[in-house]
Backbone as XML, in Angstrom:
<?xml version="1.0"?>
<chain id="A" units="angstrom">
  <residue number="1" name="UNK">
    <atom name="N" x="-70.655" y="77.949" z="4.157"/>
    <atom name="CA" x="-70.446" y="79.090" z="5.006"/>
    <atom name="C" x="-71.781" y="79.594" z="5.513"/>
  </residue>
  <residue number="2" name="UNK">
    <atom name="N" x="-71.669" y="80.351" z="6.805"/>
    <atom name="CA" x="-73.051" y="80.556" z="7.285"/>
    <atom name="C" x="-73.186" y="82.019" z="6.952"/>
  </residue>
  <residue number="3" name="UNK">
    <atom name="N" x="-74.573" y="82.550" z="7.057"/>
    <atom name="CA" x="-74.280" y="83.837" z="5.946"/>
    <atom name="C" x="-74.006" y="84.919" z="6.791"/>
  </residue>
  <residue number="4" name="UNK">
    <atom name="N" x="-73.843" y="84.911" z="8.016"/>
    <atom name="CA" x="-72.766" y="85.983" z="8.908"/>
    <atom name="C" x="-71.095" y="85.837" z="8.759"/>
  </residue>
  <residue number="5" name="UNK">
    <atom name="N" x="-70.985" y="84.849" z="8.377"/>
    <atom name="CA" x="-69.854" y="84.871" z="8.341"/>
    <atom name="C" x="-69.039" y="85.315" z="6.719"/>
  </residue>
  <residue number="6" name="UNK">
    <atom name="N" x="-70.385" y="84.496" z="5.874"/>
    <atom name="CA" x="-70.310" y="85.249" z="4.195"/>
    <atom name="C" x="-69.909" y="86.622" z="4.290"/>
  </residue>
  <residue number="7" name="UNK">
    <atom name="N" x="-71.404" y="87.533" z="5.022"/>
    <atom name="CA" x="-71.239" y="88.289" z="5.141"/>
    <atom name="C" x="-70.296" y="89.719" z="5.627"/>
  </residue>
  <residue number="8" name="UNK">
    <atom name="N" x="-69.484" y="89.192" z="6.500"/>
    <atom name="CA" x="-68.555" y="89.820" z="7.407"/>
    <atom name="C" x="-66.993" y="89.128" z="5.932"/>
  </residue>
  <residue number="9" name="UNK">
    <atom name="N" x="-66.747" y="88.164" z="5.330"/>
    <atom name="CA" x="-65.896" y="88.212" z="4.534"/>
    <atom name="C" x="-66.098" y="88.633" z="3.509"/>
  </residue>
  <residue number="10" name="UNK">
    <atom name="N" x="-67.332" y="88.928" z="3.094"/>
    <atom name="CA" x="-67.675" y="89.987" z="1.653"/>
    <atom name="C" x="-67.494" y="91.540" z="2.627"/>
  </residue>
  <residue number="11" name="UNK">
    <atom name="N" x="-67.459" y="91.973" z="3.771"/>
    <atom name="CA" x="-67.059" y="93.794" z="3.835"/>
    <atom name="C" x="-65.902" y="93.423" z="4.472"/>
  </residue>
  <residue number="12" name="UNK">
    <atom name="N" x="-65.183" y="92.483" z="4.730"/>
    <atom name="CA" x="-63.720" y="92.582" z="4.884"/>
    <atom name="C" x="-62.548" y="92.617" z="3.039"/>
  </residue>
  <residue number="13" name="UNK">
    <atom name="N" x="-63.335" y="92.056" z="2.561"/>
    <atom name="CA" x="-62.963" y="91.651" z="0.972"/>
    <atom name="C" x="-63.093" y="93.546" z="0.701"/>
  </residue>
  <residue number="14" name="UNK">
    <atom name="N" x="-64.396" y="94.123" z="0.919"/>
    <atom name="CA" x="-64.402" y="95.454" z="0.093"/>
    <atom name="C" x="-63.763" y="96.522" z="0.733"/>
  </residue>
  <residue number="15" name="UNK">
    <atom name="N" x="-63.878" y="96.445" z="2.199"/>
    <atom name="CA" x="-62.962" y="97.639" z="2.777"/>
    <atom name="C" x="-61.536" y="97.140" z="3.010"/>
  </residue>
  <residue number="16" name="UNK">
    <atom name="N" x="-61.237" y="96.196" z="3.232"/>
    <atom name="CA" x="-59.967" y="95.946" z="3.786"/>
    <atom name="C" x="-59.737" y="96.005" z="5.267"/>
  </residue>
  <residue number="17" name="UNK">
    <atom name="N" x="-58.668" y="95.054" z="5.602"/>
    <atom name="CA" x="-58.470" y="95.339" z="7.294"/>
    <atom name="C" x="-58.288" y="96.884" z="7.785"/>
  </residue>
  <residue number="18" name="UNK">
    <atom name="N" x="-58.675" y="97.267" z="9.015"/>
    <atom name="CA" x="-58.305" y="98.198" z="8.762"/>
    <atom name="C" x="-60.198" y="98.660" z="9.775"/>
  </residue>
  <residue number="19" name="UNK">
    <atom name="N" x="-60.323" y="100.215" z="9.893"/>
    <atom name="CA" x="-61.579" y="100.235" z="10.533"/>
    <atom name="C" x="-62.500" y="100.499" z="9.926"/>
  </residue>
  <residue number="20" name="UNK">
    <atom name="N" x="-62.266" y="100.619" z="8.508"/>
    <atom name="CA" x="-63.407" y="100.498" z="7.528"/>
    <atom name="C" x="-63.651" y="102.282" z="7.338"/>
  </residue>
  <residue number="21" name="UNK">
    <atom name="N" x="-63.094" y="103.042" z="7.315"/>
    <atom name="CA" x="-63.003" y="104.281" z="6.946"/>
    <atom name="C" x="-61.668" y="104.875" z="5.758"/>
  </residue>
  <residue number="22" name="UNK">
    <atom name="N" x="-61.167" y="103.709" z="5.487"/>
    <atom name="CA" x="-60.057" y="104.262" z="4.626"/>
    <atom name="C" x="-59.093" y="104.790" z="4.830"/>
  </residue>
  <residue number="23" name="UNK">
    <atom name="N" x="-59.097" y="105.124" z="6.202"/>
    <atom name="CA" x="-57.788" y="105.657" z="6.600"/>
    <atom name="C" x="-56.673" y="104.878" z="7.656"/>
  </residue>
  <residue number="24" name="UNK">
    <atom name="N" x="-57.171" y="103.745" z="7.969"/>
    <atom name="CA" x="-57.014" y="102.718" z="8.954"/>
    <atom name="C" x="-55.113" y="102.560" z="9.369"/>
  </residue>
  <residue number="25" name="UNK">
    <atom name="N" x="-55.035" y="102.916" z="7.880"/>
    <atom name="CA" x="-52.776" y="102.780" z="7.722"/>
    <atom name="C" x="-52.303" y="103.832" z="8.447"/>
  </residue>
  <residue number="26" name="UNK">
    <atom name="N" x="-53.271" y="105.089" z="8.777"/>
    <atom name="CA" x="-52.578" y="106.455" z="9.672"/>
    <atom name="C" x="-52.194" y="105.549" z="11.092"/>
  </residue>
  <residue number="27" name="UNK">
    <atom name="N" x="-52.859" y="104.982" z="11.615"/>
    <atom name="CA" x="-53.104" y="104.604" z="12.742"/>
    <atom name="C" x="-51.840" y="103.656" z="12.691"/>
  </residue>
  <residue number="28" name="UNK">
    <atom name="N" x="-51.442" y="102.861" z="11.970"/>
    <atom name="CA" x="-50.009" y="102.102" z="11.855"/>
    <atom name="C" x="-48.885" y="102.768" z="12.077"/>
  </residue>
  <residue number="29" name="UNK">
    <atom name="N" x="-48.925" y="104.615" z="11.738"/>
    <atom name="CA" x="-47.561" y="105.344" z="12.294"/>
    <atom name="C" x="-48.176" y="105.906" z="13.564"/>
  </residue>
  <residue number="30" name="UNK">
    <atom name="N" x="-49.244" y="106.412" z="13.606"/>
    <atom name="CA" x="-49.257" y="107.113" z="14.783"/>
    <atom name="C" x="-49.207" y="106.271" z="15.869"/>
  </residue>
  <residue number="31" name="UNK">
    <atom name="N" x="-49.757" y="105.548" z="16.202"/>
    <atom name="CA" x="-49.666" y="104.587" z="17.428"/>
    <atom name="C" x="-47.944" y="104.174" z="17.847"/>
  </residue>
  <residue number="32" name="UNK">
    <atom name="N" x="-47.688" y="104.087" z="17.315"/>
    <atom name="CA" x="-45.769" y="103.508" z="17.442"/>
    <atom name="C" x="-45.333" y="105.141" z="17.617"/>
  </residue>
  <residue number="33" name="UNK">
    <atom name="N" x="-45.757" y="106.184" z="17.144"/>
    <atom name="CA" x="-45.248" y="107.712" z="17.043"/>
    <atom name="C" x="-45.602" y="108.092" z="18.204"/>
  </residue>
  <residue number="34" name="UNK">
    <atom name="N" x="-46.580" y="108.173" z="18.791"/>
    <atom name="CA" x="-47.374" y="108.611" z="20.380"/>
    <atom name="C" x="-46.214" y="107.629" z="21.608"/>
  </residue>
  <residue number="35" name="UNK">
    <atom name="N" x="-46.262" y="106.473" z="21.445"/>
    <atom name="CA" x="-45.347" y="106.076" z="22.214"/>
    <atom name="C" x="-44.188" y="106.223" z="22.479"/>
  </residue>
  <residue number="36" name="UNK">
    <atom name="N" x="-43.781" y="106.085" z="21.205"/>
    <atom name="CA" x="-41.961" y="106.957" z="20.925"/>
    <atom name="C" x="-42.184" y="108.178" z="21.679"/>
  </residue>
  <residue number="37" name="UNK">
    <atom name="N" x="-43.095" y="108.616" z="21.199"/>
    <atom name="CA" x="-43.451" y="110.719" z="22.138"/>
    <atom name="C" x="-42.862" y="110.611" z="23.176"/>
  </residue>
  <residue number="38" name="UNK">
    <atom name="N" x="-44.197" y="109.596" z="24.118"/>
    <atom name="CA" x="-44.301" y="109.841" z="25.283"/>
    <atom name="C" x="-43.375" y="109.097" z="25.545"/>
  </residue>
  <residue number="39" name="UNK">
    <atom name="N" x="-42.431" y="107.993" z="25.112"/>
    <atom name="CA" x="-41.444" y="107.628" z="26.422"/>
    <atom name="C" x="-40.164" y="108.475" z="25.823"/>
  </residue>
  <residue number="40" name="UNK">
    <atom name="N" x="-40.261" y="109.453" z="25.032"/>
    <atom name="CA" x="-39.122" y="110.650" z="25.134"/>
    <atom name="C" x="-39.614" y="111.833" z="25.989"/>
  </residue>
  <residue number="41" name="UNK">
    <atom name="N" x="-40.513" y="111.688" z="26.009"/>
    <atom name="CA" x="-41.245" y="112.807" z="26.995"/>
    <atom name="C" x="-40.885" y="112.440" z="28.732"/>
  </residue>
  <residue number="42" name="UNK">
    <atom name="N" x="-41.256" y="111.544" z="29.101"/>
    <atom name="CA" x="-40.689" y="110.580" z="30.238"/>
    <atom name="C" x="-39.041" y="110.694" z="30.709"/>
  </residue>
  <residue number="43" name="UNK">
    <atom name="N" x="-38.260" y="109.957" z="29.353"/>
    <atom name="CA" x="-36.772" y="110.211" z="29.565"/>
    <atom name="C" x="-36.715" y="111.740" z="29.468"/>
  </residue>
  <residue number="44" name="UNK">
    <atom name="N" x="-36.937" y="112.703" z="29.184"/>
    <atom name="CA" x="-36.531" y="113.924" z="29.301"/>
    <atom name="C" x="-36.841" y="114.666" z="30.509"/>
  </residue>
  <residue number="45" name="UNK">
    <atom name="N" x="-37.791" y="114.716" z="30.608"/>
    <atom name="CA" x="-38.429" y="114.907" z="32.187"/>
    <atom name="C" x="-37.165" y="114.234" z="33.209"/>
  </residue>
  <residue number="46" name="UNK">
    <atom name="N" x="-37.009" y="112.712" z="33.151"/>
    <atom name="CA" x="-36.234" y="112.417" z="33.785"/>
    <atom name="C" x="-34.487" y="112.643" z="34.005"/>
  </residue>
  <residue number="47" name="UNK">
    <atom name="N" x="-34.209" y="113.213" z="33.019"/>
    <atom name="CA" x="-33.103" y="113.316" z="32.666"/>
    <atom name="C" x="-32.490" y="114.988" z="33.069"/>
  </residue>
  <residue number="48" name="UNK">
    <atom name="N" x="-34.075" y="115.916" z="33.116"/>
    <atom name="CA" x="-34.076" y="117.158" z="33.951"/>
    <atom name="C" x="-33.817" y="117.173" z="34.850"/>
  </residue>
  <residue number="49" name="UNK">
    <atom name="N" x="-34.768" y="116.310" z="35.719"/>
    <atom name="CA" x="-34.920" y="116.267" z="37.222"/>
    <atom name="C" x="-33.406" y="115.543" z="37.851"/>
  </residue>
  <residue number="50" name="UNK">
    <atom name="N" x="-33.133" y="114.770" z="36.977"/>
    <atom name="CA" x="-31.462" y="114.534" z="37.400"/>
    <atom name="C" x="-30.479" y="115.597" z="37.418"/>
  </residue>
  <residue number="51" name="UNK">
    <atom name="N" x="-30.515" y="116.211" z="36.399"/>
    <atom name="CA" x="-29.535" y="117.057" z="36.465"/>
    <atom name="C" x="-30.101" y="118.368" z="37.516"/>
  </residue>
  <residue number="52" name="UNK">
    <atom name="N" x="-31.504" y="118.601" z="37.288"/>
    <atom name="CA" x="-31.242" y="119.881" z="38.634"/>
    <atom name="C" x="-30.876" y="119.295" z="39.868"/>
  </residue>
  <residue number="53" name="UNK">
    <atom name="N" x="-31.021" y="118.207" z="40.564"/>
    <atom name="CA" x="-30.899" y="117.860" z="41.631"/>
    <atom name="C" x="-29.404" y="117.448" z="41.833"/>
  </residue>
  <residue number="54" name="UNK">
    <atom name="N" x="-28.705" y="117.834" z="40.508"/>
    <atom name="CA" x="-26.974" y="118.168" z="41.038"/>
    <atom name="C" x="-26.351" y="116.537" z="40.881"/>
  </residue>
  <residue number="55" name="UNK">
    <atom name="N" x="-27.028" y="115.479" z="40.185"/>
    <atom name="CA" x="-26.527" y="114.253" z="40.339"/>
    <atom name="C" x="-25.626" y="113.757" z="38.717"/>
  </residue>
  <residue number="56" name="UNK">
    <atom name="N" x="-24.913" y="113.169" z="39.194"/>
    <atom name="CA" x="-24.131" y="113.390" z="37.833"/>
    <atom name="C" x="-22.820" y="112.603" z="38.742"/>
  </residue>
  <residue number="57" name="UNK">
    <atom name="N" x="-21.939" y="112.595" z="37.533"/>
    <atom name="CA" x="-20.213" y="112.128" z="37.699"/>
    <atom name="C" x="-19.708" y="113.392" z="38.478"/>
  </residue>
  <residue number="58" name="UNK">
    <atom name="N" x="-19.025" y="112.994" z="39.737"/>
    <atom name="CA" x="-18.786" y="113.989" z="40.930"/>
    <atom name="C" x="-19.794" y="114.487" z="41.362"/>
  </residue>
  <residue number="59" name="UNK">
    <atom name="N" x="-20.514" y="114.567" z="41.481"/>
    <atom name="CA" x="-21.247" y="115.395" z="42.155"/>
    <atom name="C" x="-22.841" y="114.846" z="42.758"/>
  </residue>
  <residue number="60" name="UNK">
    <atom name="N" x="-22.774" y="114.998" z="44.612"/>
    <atom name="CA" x="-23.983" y="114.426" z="44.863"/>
    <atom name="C" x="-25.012" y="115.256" z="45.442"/>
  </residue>
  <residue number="61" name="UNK">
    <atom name="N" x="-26.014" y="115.103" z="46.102"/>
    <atom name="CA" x="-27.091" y="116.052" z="46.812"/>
    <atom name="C" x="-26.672" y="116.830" z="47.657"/>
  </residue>
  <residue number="62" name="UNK">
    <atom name="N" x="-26.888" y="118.209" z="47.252"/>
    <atom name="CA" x="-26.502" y="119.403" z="48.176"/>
    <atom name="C" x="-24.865" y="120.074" z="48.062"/>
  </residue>
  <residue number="63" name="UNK">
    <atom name="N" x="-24.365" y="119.200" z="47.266"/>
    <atom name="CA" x="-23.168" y="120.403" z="46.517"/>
    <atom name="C" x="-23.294" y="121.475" z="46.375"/>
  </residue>
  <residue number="64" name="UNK">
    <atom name="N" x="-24.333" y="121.656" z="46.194"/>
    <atom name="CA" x="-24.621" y="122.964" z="45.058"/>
    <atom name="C" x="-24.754" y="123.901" z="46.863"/>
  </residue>
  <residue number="65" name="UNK">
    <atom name="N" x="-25.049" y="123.776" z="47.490"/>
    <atom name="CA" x="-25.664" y="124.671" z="48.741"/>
    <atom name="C" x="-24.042" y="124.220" z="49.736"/>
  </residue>
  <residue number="66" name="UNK">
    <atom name="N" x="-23.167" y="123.561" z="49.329"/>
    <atom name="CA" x="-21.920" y="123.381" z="50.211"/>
    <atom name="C" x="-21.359" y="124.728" z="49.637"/>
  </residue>
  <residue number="67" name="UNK">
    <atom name="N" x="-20.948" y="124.482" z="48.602"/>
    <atom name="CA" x="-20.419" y="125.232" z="47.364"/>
    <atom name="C" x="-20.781" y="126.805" z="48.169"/>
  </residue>
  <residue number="68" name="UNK">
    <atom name="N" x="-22.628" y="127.219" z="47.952"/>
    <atom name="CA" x="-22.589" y="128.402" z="48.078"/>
    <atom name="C" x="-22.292" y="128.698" z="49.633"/>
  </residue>
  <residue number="69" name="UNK">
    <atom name="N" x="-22.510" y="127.386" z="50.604"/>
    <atom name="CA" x="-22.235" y="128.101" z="51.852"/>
    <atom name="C" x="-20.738" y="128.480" z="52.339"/>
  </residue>
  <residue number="70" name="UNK">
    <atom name="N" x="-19.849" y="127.963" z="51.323"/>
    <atom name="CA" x="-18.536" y="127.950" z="51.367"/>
    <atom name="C" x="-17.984" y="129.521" z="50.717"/>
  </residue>
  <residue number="71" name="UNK">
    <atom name="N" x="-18.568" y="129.479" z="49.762"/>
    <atom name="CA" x="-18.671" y="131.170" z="49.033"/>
    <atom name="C" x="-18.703" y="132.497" z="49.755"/>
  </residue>
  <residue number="72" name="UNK">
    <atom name="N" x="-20.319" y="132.082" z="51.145"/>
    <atom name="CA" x="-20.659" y="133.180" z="51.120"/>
    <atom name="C" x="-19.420" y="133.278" z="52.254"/>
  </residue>
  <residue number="73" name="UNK">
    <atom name="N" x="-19.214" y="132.242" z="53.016"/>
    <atom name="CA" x="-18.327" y="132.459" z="54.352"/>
    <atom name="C" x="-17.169" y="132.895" z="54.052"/>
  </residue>
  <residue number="74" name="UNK">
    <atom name="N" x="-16.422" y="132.762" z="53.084"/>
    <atom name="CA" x="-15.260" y="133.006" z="52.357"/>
    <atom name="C" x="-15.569" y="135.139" z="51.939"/>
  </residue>
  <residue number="75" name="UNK">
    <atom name="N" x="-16.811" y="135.207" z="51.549"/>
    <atom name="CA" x="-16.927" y="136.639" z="51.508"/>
    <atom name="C" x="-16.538" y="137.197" z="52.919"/>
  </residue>
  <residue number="76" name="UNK">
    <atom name="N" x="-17.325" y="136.816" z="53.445"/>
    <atom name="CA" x="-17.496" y="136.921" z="55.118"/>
    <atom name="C" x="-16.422" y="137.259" z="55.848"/>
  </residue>
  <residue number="77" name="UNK">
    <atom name="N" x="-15.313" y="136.298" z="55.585"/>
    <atom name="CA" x="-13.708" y="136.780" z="55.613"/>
    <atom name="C" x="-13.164" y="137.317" z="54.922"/>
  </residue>
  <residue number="78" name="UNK">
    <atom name="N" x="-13.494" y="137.883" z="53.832"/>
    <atom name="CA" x="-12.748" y="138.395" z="53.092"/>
    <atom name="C" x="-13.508" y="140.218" z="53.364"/>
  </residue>
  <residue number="79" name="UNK">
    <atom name="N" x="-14.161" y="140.559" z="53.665"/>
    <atom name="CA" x="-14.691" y="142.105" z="54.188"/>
    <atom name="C" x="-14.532" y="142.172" z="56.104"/>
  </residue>
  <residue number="80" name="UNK">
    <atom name="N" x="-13.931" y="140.986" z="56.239"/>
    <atom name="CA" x="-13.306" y="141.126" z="57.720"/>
    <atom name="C" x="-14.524" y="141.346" z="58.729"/>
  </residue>
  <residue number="81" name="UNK">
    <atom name="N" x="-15.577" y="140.295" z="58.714"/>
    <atom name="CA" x="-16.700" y="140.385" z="59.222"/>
    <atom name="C" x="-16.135" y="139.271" z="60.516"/>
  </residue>
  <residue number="82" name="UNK">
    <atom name="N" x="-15.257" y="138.043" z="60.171"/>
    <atom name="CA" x="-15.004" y="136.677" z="60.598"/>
    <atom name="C" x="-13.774" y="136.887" z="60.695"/>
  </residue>
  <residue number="83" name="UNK">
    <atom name="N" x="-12.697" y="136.743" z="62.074"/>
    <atom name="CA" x="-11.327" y="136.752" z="61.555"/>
    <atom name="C" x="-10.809" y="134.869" z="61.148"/>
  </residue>
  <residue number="84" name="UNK">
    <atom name="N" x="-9.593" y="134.638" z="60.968"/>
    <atom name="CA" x="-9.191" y="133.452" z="60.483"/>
    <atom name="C" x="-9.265" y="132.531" z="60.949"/>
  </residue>
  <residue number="85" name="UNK">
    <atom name="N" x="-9.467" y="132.521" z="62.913"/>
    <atom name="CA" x="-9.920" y="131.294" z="63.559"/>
    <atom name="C" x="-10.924" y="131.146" z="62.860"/>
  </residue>
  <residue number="86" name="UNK">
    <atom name="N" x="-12.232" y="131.801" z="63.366"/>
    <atom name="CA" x="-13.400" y="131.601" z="63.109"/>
    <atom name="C" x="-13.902" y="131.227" z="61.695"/>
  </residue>
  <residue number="87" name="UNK">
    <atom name="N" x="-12.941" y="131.822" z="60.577"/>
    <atom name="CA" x="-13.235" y="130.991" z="59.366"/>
    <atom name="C" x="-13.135" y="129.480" z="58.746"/>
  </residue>
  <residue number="88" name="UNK">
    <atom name="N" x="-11.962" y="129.855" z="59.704"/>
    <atom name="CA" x="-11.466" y="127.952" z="59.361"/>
    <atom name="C" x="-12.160" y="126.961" z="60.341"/>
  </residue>
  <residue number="89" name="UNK">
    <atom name="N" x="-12.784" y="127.126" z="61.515"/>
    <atom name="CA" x="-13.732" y="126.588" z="62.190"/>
    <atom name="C" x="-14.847" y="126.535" z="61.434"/>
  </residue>
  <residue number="90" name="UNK">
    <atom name="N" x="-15.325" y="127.304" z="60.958"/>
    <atom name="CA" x="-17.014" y="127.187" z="60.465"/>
    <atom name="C" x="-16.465" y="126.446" z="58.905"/>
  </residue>
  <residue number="91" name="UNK">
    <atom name="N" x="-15.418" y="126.671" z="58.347"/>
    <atom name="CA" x="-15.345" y="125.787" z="56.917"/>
    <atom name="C" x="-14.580" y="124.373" z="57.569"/>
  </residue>
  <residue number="92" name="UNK">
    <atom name="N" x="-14.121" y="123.938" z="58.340"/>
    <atom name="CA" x="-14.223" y="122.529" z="58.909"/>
    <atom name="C" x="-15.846" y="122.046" z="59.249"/>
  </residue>
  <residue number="93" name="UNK">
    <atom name="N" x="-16.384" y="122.988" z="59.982"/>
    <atom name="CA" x="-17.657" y="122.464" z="59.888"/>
    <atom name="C" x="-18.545" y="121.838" z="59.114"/>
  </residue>
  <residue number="94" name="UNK">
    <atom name="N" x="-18.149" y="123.419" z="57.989"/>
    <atom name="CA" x="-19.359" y="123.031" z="56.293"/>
    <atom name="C" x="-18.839" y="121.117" z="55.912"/>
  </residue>
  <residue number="95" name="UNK">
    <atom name="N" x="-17.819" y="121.768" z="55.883"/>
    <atom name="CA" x="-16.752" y="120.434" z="54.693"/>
    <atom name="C" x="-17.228" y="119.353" z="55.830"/>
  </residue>
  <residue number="96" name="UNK">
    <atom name="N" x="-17.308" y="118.872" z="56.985"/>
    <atom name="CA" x="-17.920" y="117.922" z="57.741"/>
    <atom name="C" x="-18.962" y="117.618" z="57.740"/>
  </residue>
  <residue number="97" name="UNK">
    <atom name="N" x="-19.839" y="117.860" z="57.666"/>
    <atom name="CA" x="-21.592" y="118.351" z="57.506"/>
    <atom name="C" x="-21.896" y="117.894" z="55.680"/>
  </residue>
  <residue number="98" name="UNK">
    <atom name="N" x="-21.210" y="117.975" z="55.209"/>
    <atom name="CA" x="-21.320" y="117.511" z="53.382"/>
    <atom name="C" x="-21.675" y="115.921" z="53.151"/>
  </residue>
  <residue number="99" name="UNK">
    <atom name="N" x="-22.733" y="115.618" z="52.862"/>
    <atom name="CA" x="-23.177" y="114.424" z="52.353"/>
    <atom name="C" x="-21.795" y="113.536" z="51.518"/>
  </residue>
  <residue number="100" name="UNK">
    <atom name="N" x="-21.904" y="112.664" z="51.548"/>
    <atom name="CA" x="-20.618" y="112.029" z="50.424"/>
    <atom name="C" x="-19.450" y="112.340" z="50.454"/>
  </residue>
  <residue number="101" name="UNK">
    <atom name="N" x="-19.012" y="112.916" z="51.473"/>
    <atom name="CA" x="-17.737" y="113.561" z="51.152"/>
    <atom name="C" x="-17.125" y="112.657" z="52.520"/>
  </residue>
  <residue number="102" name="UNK">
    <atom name="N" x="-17.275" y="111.529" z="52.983"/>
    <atom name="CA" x="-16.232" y="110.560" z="53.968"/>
    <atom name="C" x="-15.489" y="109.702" z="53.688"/>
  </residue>
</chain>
């Protein structure tokens, strides 16, 4: 054996694999633990941004603003601002104008 190489298997023999500080086995959970983190950190984030943006089983982009424009017009007729032509014209409109809904 050449004596670098003696050498380097006599402080692998006394510390062990590992980075030679004794603590080298933390690093065996944390590394697999940080990743697990962050790709739950990732899916959650993602799994937000899905649901505010209204996407889901039934339901696609801009429901949520059909919904309220349907609400407010429905007030609208209902304090006799709009009589009944004009309501049912502008809610044929909304309901036409709705993404996904053909």
């Amino acid at each position: 054996m050449t004596p670098s190489l003696a050498l380097a298997a006599t402080q692998l023999a006394e510390h062990g694999p590992g980075f030679g500080f004794g603590f080298g086995w933390i690093f065996l959970f944390l590394i697999p633990l940080f990743w697990f983190a962050l790709i739950a950190l990732f899916v959650g984030l993602g799994r937000r941004r899905w649901a505010r943006a209204g996407w889901g089983p039934g339901h696609y982009p801009g429901a949520w603003a059909a919904r309220s424009a349907e609400s407010t017009l429905a007030e609208r007729f209902a304090q006799g601002d709009i009589d009944e032509k004009e309501y049912r014209a502008r809610l044929e409109v909304l309901r036409s104008n709705v993404p996904g809904q053909r």
